[in-house]
N, C-alpha and C positions, 0 to 999 in steps of 0.2 A: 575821445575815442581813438585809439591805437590803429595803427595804420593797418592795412593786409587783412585785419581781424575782420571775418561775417558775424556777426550780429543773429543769431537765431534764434527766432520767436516760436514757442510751443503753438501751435492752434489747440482754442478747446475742443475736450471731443465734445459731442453733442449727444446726447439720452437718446438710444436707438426706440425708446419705447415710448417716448417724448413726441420724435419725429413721424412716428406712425400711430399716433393715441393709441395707445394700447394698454387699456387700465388692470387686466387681467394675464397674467404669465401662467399658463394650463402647466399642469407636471407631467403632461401626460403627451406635451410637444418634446419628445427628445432629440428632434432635429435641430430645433431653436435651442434649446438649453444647453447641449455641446458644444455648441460657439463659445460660452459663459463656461465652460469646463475644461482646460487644457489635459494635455494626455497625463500628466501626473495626476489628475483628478481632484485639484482643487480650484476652489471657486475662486474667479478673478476678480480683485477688487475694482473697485468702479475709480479709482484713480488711473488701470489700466485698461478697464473696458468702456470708461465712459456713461456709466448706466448715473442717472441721479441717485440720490440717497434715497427717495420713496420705491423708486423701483429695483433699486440694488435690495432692499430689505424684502419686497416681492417676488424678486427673482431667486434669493439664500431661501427663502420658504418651498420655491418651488422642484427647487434642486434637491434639497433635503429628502423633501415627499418622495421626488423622483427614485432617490440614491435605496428608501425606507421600502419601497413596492419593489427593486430591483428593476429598477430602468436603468440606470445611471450606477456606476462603480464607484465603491465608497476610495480604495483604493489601487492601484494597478502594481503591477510584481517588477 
């Protein structure tokens, strides 16, 4: 190991819907879902938000719905 060099270890993130059981993501919560939607309006992948794989594919369902009723913008100018 090189001298002066930090060593920096990633922590994993943890499944925000994992940590609070939550088996169901409503389309209909767009408080919750905009966290999961940055201002360019696309969906964040779970290698940067952390969600597992079962819930990242429940959360992309619930966005879509969301974006399809006109809760959510498909995309922004």
């Amino acid at each position: 190991m090189a001298r002066g060099r930090r060593v920096f270890f990633r922590r994993r993130k943890v499944c925000k819907f994992c940590a609070d059981k939550i088996n169901y993501v409503d389309y209909k919560d767009v408080k919750l879902l905009q966290g999961f939607v940055p201002e360019r309006a696309k969906i964040l992948p779970s290698r940067i938000s952390g969600t597992c794989a079962r819930h990242q594919r429940i959360l992309q369902r619930a966005i879509k719905r969301a974006r399809h009723v006109a809760l959510l913008p498909f995309v922004t100018d």
